[in-house]
N, C-alpha and C positions, 0 to 999 in steps of 0.2 A: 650680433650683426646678422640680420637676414641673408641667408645663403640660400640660391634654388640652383637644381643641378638637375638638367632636364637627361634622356636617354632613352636606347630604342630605337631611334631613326636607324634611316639603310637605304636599300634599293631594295622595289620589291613591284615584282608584274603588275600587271593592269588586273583587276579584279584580288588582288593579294588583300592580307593582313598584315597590321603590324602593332604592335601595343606600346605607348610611350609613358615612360614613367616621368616622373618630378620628387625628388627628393630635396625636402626642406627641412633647415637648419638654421639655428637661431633665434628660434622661437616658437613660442607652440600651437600649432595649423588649426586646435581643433574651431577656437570661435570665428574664423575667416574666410570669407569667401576665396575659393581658390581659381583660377581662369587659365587658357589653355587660349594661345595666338598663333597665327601663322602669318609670315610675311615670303611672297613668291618674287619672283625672284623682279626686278622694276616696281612691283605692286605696292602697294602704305599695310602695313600690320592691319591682320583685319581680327577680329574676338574671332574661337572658334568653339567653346561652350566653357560655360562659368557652374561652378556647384559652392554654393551657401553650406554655411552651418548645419542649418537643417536639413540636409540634402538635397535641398531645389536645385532644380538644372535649369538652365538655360543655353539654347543652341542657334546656334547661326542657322537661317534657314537650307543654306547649302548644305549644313552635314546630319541634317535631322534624321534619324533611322538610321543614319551610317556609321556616326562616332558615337561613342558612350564615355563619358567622364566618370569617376567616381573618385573614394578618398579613400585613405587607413590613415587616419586619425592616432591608432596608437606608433604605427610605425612611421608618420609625419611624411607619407606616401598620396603623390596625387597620380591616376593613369588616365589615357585617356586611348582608349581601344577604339582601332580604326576599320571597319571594313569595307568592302567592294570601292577599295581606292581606285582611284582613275589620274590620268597625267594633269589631271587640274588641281591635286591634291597636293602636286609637289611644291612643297617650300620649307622654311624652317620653322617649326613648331618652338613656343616659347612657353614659359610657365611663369605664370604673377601672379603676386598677392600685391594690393595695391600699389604703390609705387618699385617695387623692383620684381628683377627679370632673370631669368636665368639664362644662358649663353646661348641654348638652343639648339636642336639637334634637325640634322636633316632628314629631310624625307624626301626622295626620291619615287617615282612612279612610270618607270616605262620597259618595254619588253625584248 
C-alpha cells in the first residue's frame, strides 16, 4: 500500500527558509515521477515542481529559482527546499506519485 508522509512545514518570516520532506512507503520511488502540490487556503491544489526518474524537474513558473525538489531514491526520501518565501507561499504542501497523496504539511509565511 502506497504511503506518503509529507513534513517540515511551520511558520516562518517573510524571506525565511524552510525544507519539506516526503517520506514513501510501499513501494519503490526509484522508477516514479514524484510531484510536490500546494493548496492555499479558498484556492484548487495547484503542481508546485515534479522530478522524473531521471532527474528532470519541472516547476511551476511562481516558484522557479525559489524552490528546489530533489530525491534519495535509496532512503524512498523526496524534499523540496523552499527559499525567499513570501505570504503567498503559504498553504499546505502535498506530496504525490500518481494517484495518491500525502496528508500534507502546513506552511505558514508571515512576520
Amino acid at each position: 500500500q502506497v504511503r506518503l508522509v509529507e513534513s517540515g512545514g511551520g511558520l516562518v518570516q517573510p524571506g525565511g527558509y524552510l525544507r519539506l520532506s516526503c517520506a514513501a512507503s510501499g513501494f519503490i520511488m526509484r522508477p516514479y515521477t514524484m510531484g510536490w502540490y500546494r493548496e492555499g487556503l479558498g484556492k484548487e491544489r495547484e503542481l508546485v515542481a515534479t522530478l522524473t526518474s531521471a532527474k528532470s524537474t519541472n516547476y511551476a513558473d511562481s516558484v522557479k529559482g525559489q524552490f528546489t525538489v530533489s530525491r534519495d531514491n535509496v532512503k524512498n526520501m523526496v524534499y523540496l527546499e523552499m527559499n525567499s518565501l513570501n505570504p503567498e507561499d503559504k498553504a499546505v504542501y502535498y506530496c504525490n506519485i500518481s494517484a495518491s497523496w500525502g496528508p500534507g504539511t502546513q506552511v505558514t509565511v508571515s512576520a
